[in-house]
N, C-alpha and C positions, 0 to 999 in steps of 0.2 A: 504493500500500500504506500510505504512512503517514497517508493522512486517514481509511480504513479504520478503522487502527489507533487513531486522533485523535478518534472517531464511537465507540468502543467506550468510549473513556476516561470518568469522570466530568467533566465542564466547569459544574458549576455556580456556582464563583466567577467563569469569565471571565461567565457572562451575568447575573451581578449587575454586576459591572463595567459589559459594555454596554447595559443598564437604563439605570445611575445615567448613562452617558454620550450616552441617547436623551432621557431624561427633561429632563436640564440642556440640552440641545441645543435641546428642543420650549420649555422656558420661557425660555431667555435672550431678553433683549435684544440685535442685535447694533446695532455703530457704523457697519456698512459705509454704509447706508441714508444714514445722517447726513453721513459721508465723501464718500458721491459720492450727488448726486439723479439719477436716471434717468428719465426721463419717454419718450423716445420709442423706436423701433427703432434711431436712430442711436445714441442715447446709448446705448446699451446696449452697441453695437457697438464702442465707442470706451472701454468698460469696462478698466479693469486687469486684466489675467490673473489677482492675486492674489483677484478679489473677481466671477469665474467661474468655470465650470464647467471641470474639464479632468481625460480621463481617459488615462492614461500606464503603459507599461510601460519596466521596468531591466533591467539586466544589472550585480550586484554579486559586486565584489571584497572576498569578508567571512572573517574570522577569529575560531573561538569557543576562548577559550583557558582552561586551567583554573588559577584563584589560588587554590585550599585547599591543607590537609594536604601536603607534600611525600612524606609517606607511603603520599598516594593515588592509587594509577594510573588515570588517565581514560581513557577511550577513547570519548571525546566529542569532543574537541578536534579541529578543521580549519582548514584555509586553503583554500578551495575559491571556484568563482562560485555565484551563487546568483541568482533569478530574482523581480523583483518584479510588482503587480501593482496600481495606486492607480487611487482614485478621487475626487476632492475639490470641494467645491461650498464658498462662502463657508459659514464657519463648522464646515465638516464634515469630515474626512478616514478615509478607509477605506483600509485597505493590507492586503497580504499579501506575503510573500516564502517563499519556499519551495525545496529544492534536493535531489535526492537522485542517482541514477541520471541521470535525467535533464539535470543542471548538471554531470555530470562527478564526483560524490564518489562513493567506495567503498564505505565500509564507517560511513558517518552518514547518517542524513537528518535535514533541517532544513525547520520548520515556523512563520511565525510569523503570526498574523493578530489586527490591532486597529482603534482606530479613535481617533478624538481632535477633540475639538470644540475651538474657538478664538474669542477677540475678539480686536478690535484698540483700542488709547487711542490719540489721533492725539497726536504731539509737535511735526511741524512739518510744514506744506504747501503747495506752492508750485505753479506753473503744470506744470512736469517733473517736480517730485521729494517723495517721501513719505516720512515717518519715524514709524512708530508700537512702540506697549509689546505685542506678543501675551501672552495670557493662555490659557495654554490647559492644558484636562487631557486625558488619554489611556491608556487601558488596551489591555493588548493578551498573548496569550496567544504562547508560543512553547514549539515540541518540540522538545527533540533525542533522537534515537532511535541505535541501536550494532545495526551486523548483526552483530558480533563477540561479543557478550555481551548481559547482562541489563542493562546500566546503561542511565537514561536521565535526563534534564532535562525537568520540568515547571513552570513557573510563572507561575501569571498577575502583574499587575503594575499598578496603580492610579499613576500620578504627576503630578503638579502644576509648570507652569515658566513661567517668563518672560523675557523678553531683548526683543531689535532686531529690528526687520525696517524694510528701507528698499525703497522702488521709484523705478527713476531711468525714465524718457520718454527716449528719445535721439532720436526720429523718430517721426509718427503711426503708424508701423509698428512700429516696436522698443523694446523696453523691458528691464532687467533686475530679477528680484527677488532679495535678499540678507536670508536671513534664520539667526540662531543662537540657540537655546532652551536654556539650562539646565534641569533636572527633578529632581526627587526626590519619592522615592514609596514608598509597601508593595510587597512582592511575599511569594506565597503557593502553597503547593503546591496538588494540588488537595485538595476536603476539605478543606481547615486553614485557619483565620480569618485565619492570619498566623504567616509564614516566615522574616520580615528585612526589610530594606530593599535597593533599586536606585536607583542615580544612575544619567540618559540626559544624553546632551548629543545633540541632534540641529539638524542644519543643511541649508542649501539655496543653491544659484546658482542662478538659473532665467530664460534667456533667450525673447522669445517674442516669433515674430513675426507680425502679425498680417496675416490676408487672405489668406493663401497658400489656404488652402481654401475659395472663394467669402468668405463674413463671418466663418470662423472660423479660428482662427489656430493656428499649430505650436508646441511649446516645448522646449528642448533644455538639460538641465542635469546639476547635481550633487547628491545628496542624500548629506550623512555622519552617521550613525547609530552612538553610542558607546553600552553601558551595560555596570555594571558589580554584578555581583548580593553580597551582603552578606546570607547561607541561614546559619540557626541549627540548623545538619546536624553529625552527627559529620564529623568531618577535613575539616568546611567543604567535604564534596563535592558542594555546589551553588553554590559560589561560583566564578563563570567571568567574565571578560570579553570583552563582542561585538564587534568593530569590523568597518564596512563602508563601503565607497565605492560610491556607484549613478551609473552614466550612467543617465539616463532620459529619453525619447522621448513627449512626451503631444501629443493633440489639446485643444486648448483653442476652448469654443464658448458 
């Protein structure tokens, strides 16, 4: 019911958003190329997880909490699971999470889907171990919806961040990747040029082991996903903050 409902809505800022984030995608440059040469099938095989192809689903521990007006009663706000859905290629990332009936909630449904392109600056690199700057932007649309009432949360969300991302080699087989991104960016209703501002802090542990599936490999991690919305709304009733914890299960190939 609610992509239904999500298909009726007007969405024409998120797909200016994911224009500007196929367009920047088709002309970057990226470094991966330069970071590792590939030439043959083996090389390829012996690729780092972060700079293949791997597609993975979660099961999130997520809580959308409301920080406006004291005066305003939400009936948006949950702590409930929620259910993700990624897919990421060097350079690319596509996600959705989504949760209603389904995840075990009542009386909200939650919807969010974007996408987020990335480079990497190398800082240091050694036979095991990788340390690069990611640069990456990302937009990405999210609904919450009230069976209870008329209220609901709509905003798409444009932001920009940078931070760490290390990968250690423990074994030809095993590696971990360790990455945390700060962001800050616009966010906007739909219709409207511009609604406020959202800080994301988002991060990753992501273990993976390679061969288990003939040449291609398994990955078993954490992803945490913070933002926090700053909506120029009377009694600030679009200011809410998201937090969530993801196990997530990918094939990587």
């Amino acid at each position: 019911m609610i992509y239904s409902t999500l298909m009726r809505r007007r969405t024409g800022n998120l797909f200016v958003s994911f224009l500007t984030i196929t367009f920047l995608c088709l002309t970057s440059t990226s470094v991966n190329a330069q970071m590792f040469s590939i030439d043959t099938a083996e090389q390829t095989q012996s690729r780092p997880a972060m700079f293949r192809t791997t597609a993975g689903v979660g099961l999130s521990f997520a809580s959308f909490t409301f920080q406006g007006d004291d005066s305003y009663e939400s009936d948006l706000e949950f702590n409930n699971n929620l259910i993700s859905i990624n897919f990421s290629t060097p350079g690319l990332d596509l996600f959705t999470t989504f949760g209603g009936g389904i995840s075990g909630m009542e009386n909200t449904s939650y919807l969010n889907v974007g996408a987020r392109i990335s480079n990497h600056f190398l800082l240091q690199r050694s036979e095991n171990f990788l340390l690069t700057i990611p640069i990456q932007l990302s937009s990405d649309l999210t609904q919450v919806t009230s069976s209870v009432s008329d209220q609901d949360f709509r905003q798409s969300t444009l932001v920009a961040g940078t931070g760490l991302s290390s990968l250690a080699r423990f074994t030809e087989r095993l590696s971990l990747q360790v990455k945390a991104t700060p962001n800050y960016g616009f966010s906007f209703a739909q219709g409207s040029l511009f609604g406020g501002s959202v800080f994301r802090m988002d991060g990753r542990a992501m273990l993976t082991i390679d061969r288990i599936f003939g040449r291609n490999a398994l990955s078993v991690g954490y992803d945490f996903d913070y933002k926090s919305y700053n909506i120029d709304t009377d009694m600030s009733r679009d200011d809410y903050k998201f937090t969530s914890h993801t196990i997530v299960l990918g094939f990587t190939f």
